[in-house]
Each structure stands twice: as C-alpha cells, then as structure tokens.
N, C-alpha and C positions, 0 to 999 in steps of 0.2 A: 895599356895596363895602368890601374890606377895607383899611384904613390900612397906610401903608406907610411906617418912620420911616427915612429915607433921610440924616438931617441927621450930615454930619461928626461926628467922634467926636473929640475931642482930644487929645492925647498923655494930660498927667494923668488926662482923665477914663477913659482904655484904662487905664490901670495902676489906677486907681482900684476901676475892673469887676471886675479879674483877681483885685486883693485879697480881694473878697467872693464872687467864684467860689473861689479858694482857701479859703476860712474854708467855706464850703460844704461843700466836695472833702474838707478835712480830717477833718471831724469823722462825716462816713459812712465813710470809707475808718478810720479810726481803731476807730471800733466793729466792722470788720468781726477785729479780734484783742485787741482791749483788756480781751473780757469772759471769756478763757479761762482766765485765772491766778485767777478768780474761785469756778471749778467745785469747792473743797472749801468754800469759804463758802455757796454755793451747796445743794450738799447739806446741810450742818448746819444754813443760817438757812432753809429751805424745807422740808427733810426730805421733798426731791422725790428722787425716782431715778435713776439713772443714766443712762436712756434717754430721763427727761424733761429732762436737764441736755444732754445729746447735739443736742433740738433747738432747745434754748435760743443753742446756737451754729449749728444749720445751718440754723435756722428763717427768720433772716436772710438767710446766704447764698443760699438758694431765692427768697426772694422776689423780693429785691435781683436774682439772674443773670436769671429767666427772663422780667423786664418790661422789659429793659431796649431791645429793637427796640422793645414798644407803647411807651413812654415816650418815646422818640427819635423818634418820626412824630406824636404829642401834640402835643409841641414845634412840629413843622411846623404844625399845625392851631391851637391857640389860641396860640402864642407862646412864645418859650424863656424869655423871664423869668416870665411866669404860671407855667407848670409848674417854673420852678425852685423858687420860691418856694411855692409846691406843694407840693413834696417838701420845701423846709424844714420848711416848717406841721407835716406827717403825722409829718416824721421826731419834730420836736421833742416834739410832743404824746405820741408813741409812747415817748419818751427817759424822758418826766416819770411814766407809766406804768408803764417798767421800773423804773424805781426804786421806787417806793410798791406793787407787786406783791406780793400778800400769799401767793399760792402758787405754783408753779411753772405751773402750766397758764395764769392770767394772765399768767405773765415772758415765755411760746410765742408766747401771742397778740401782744401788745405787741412783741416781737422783730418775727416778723411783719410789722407794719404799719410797723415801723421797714424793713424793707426795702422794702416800699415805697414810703417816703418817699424811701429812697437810691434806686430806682431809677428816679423818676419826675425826680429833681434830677441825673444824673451828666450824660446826654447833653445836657445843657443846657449845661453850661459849658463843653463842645468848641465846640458847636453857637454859642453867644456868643462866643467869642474867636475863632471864623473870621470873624462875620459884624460884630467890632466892631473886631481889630487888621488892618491892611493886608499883605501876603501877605511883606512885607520884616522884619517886627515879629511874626509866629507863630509863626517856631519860637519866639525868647525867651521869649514868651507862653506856650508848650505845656510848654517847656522848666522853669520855674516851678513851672504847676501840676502836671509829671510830676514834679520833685519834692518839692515838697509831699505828694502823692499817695504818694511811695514814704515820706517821713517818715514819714508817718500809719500807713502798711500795715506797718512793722517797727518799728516803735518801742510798739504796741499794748502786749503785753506786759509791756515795761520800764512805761510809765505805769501800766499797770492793777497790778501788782504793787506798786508805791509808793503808789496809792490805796486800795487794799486792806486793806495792811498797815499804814498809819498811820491812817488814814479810817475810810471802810464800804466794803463790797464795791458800796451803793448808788449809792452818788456816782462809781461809772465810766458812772452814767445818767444822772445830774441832770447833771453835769458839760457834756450837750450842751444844757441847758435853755440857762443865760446865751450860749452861743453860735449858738445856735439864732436868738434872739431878737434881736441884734446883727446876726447876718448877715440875716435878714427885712428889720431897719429900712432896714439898706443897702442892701438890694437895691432899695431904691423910691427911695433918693436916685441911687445911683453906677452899675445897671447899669441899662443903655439898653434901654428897648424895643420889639427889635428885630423885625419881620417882615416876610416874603418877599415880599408884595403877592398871592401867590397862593394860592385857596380850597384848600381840601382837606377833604377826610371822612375817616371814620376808619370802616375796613374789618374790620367785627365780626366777620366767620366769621374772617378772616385772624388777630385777636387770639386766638379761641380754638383755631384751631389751632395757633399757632406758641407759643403758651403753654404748650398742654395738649403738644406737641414738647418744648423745653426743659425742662421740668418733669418728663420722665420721663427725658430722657436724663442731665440733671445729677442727678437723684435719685439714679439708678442709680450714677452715676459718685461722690458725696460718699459717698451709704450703703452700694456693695457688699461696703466690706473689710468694714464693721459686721457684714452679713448672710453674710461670709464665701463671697460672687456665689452663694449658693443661695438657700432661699424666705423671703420679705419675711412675707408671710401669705395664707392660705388657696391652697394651690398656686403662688400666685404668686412666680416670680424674678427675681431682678435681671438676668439676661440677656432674661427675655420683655420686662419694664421697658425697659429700653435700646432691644429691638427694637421694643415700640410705639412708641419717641419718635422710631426711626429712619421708622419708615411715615407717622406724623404730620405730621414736617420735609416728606419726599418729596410729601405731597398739599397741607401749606400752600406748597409752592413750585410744586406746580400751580395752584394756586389763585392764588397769586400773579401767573402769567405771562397771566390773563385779566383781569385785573381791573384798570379803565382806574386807575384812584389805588388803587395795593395798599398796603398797610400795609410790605410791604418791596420798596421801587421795585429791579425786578430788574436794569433800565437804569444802575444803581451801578455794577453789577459788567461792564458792557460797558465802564466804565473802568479801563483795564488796570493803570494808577498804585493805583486801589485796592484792586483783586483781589487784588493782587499784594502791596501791603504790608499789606491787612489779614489776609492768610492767616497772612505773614511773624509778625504780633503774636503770637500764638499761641505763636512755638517760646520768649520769651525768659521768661515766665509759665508756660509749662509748667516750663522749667528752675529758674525761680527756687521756685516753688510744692514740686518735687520737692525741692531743694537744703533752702531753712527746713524741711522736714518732715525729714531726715537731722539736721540739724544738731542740732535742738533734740531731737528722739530719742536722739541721741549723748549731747549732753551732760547727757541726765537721767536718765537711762538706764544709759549705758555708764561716762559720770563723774562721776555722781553729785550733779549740781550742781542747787539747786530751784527752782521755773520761773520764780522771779525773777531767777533768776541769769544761767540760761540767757536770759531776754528783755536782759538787760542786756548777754551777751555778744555780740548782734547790732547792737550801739550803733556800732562804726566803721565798721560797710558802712552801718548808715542816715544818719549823718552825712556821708559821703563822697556816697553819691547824692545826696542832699538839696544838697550844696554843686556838684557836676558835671554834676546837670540842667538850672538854667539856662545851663550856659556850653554845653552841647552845642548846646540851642538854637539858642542866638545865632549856631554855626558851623555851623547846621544852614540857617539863613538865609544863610549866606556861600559854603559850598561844596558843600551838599546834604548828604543824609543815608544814601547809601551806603554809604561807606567808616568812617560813625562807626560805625555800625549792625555793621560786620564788624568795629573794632579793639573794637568793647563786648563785644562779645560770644567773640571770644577772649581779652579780660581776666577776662571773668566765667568763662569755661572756666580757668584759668590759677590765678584765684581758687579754684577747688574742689578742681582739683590741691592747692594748697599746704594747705587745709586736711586733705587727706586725710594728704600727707607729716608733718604736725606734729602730727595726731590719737595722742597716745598717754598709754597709761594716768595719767601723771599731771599731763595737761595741765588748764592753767586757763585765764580767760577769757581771760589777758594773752595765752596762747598763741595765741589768737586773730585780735589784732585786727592785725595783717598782714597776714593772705591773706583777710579778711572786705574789710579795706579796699579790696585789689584786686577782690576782686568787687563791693562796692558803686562804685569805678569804672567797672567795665564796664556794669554798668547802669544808673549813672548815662547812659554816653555812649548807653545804645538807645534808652530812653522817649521822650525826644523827639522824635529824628529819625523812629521807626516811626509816631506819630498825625500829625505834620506832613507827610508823604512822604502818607501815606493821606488827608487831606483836603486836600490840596493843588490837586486838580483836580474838590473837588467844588460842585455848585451851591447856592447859598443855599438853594431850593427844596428842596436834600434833605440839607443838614446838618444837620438834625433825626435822620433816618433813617439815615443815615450813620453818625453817632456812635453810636448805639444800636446798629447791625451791630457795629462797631469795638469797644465796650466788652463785647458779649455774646462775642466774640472772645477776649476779654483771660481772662473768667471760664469759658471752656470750655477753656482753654488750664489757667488756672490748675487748676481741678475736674480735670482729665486727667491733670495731673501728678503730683497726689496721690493718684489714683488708680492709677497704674502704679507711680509710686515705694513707694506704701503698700504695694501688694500684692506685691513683692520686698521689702521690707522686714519684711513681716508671714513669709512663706513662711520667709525666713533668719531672725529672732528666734523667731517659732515652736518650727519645726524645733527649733534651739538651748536653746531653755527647757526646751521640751516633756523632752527626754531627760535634763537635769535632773531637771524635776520627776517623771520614773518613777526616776530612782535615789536622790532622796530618799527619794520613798513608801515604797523598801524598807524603809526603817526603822521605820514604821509598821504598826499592825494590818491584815490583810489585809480588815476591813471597808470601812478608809477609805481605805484605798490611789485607789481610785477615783475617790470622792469629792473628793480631794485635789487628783490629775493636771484634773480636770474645773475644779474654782475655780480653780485654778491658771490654764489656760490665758482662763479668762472675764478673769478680773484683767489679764492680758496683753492681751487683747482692748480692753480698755477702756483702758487705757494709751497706747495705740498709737492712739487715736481721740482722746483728751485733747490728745496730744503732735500730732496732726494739726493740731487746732482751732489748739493755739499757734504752730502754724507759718503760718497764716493762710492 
C-alpha cells in the first residue's frame, strides 16, 4: 500500500520548500546559457572543434527538453521529492564532471547527463508547489519560482563571462557542485514528501516513443540552421528528421489513448483550463527565445560589443522580471491570470518596438536598458499567471505529468523560436555578407577567390549558432 503524506503544511514550512525548489530551478535553468561565453576557452583549453563545442551547448538542451513528460509521470510513480533529488544527485555529479573534463567528448557526455539530471528535477517543483501551497498561495508561489527561473535563463551569460574572465572557464561547473549539495541537504529537511496515495507504472513503449518523437523533432528544430534544413548524414535531412519525430508523436498518442495508466494521461487535456493555457505557454518562449537570439546577434555583431557585454546588456529586462514575477503572482491569486497574461504580453510586444526604434549604429548598452526594462516587464507579468492558469484545475494524481506536458511546452516553444527566428536571420545576414565577401575576393587571386567566399560564409555559419547558444 502506498503512503500517503497528507499532514498540513505550514506557512513557513511552504516558503521554506519553495526556497530549495528555487535553488534547485536556479542552478539547471542557469546552466542552460551560462556555458556559452565560455566557447573560445573552450576551444583553446580542449583544442576540441567547432562542432564538438556546438554539442557541448545543445547536448544539454536535448537531454534536458525531450525527458521532460518521462520525468513528470516518475514524479507521479515514486514521488516528487525522490526524483527531485534525483535530478539533483545526477545533475550535480554531472557539474563536477564538466569541470575536471579533460577533453571535449567527456565535457558531451557529462553535459548530457547534466540534462538529465535537469530534466528528471524541473517537473518536480511545479509538481510540489501545487501539491504543498493552498490554491490562494500558488500563484505567489509560481510567481517566485517564475522568476527566479527567468533570473537564472538571462543573466547566464553576464555570470559566465565574469567567471571566465577573472576565474577559469571550469568553475561555471564546479560552481553547481556547493549548490547542488546545499539544496540535496534541504531537500530532506524542508521539502515534504509528498504522494498522491495512488499506484502507478511507468509505460515503457510510451517512454520510448514519445522520447525517441521529441528527440527528432527538437533535434531538427536546434540543429537545422546548422545543417542549413539539408542532409545531417548519410542522406539523411533535417526535414525527414522532423517528419520521423512527427510520425513518432502521432503513434505514441495512439498509443497513449489505450493504455489504462499512459505515461501521458490524455484525460489532461479533456481539461479545457489546461489545453488551453498550456498551448497558450508556447507563444511567450517562442517570442522571447526569438527576441534574445536578435538582440545578442545585434549587438555583437552589428555593434560590435563582446559577448560579455552583450550578456550584461540583457541585465535590466532580467532584473525587472526577476522583481515583477512574484508581484504578478500574488495578483494572479487575486483577480486571475487573463488580463495579466494580455497587458505582459503587449508590454513585451511594446518592449521590442522600442528596441528596434533606438537600435542604431552607435548605440550602447545604456541605449538599452529602457525598452529591455519594458520587456522584461511584460514578462515578468506572463510567467506566472500562464503555469498557474494551467495547473489550476489539475489533479494531484497527474501533477507529475502535467508539469512535464507544461515545461516540454515551454522548450518546444522556445526550440521554435529559434528556429524561425534563426533562419530569417540567417537568410538576411547571409544574403548580406555573402555579396561582400564575393566583392572583396575581387581583389584577390582568382585561385582563392573561392576558397575565400566558401570560409567566409562557414565562419558566418558558426557565428550565428555561437550567438544562438547565447541567447539561450
């Protein structure tokens, strides 16, 4: 029979929980852009390649996006604090890894396991704060760790550039050892745990479909500009990739609708509340994902500024989130989360206006932090209201699985954005360079004329996937 910890939760002891789900939240969502300003140390202390430093940032991401339903239905089967702490264990041991990584194809691996350590730990602490603050006390709750979470995802860069450059490029890995270790200990003092009273299996074909799905759709979508949406290797392209992962989804959701306990209980989405806003999560992670990858292309690129700079230029939309997620919350608990959800989001629309009207040639960061500030407004006020709106009307029994749909949401949203935004951005700088670099060549020998246009546009190629990385 399984235990069922049903015992009141106290105020303190709820803030207490949220703490170390924060410290948690922080330090994987941090990793996921903190090691990109790292990529020319990278190369020189490893004298690894370009393509192997490429998966040293998306090696993570993959891991991390496409576990995140199995992870989220875990939760449901052995308990959301086990698997949180879980994911601590693997991420941390994986941290301690990267750092003492003596070549590049160990830094792959270890990346790697670090995502699965984030993705075995994320749905855990939606999954805990439904199931431990009271439904008058979640949004604050969400609102917190939404931003903390956004802290962590744009402030990467600015950290990792300041550790870097006075440090070692190592210690943006050790850095998660002492917090790692800290949040484990709390976790066994401060967070409760908690479970649903009800059994559950864990539906193996369902994992391997809906993994082996995500994994070629998000592959295709991180790696297409890379491979320029033609062939990956041996005939294979990024559009067949995409379209196996689309065949894949299409049979694990048949698969799904027979299967008495599926790995992704389809009965969710018969709740209209969450259909509906977790579809919604999607549009403001696609925007924002699109936006950081212009921005920091812009300003390294077009202004010349080096990618410490440009991370530090992104400091007053992450401080403004960071300060406007918990208060949206709290009013997200007071008058719902509609109308936050639509004034964030034409602030954050409003925000990109302004940076485009002040974008010019000899602009600095200062020029910046106005219309950054208004977009990290507007999304400070979505984050919250769109997780709290979405697990609002879901059951204990499936806020494991819930969270898990919800946050693989977030990163197919994200993954999308970059991937249209990239490849309009690629097609325009391209284009742009490209006619350059053939009228410089003129001036060289007609051997290398060739040669030249051809490095040229690889160089641009890889730029444009660097400057990806750092947009997170």
């Amino acid at each position: 029979m399984q235990l069922v910890d049903r015992r009141p939760v106290s105020t303190p002891a709820m803030w207490r929980a949220l703490f170390v789900l924060c410290l948690g939240s922080f330090a994987i969502l941090l990793d996921m852009t903190i090691v990109n300003v790292a990529v020319p140390s990278l190369l020189d202390a490893l004298r690894a390649g370009f393509d192997d430093v490429l998966w040293v940032l998306n090696g993570y991401l993959l891991a991390f996006a496409v576990l995140l339903i199995t992870a989220g239905r875990l939760g449901d089967v052995f308990g959301q604090r086990t698997l949180f702490v879980t994911g601590l264990a693997v991420f941390t041991v994986a941290s301690a890894a990267c750092g003492l990584a003596p070549n590049s194809g160990t830094l792959i691996g270890a990346r790697v396991l670090q995502g699965v350590g984030a993705a075995l730990l994320t749905p855990q602490a939606l999954a805990i704060i439904m199931a431990t603050f009271p439904a008058q006390r979640r949004g604050a709750a969400l609102g917190i760790l939404a931003g903390i979470s956004g802290l962590a995802s744009v402030s990467g860069p600015a950290l990792g550039g300041v550790i870097v450059t006075y440090v070692d490029w190592r210690w943006i890995f050790f850095i998660n050892v002492p917090i790692g270790l800290v949040a484990i200990g709390l976790s066994y003092l401060w967070v409760p745990a908690v479970r649903t009273g009800r059994r559950h299996r864990l539906d193996l074909v369902g994992v391997l479909l809906g993994t082996a799905g995500l994994l070629a759709i998000l592959f295709g979508l991180i790696e297409g500009q890379r491979y320029e949406w033609g062939t990956v290797a041996r005939g294979v392209t990024i559009p067949e990739i995409l379209g196996a992962g689309g065949v894949l989804l299409a049979v694990f959701l048949l698969w799904e609708r027979v299967r008495p306990q599926a790995l992704l209980p389809l009965g969710l989405f018969r709740n209209r509340n969450f259909a509906v806003w977790t579809g919604l999560t999607a549009a403001p992670w696609f925007a924002l994902s699109g936006f950081l990858l212009t921005i920091t292309i812009n300003n390294q690129t077009v202004l010349g500024m080096s990618a410490v700079q440009a991370g530090l230029t992104s400091l007053p939309m992450t401080i403004v989130l960071a300060a406007v997620a918990p208060l949206s919350g709290r009013l997200t608990d007071r008058v719902g989360g509609k109308y936050l959800v639509v004034a964030g989001l034409l602030l954050f629309a409003a925000g990109i206006v302004l940076v485009g009207l002040v974008n010019w040639t000899g602009a600095t960061s200062l020029t910046f932090v106005a219309p950054l500030a208004v977009a990290g407004l507007g999304m400070g006020l979505v984050f919250a209201p769109l997780t709290t709106e979405a697990l609002r009307d879901v059951a204990p029994a499936m806020a494991g699985a819930a969270s898990g749909v919800l946050s693989t949401t977030r990163q197919l949203g994200s993954a999308l954005g970059g991937a249209v935004v990239g490849a309009v951005l690629w097609n325009q700088l391209a284009g742009a360079l490209h006619t350059r670099a053939v009228s410089a060549s003129s001036q060289l020998p007609p051997p290398v004329r060739r040669p030249f246009v051809d490095g040229f546009a690889s160089a641009v190629r890889g730029g444009l996937q660097v400057g990806r990385g750092e947009s997170g």
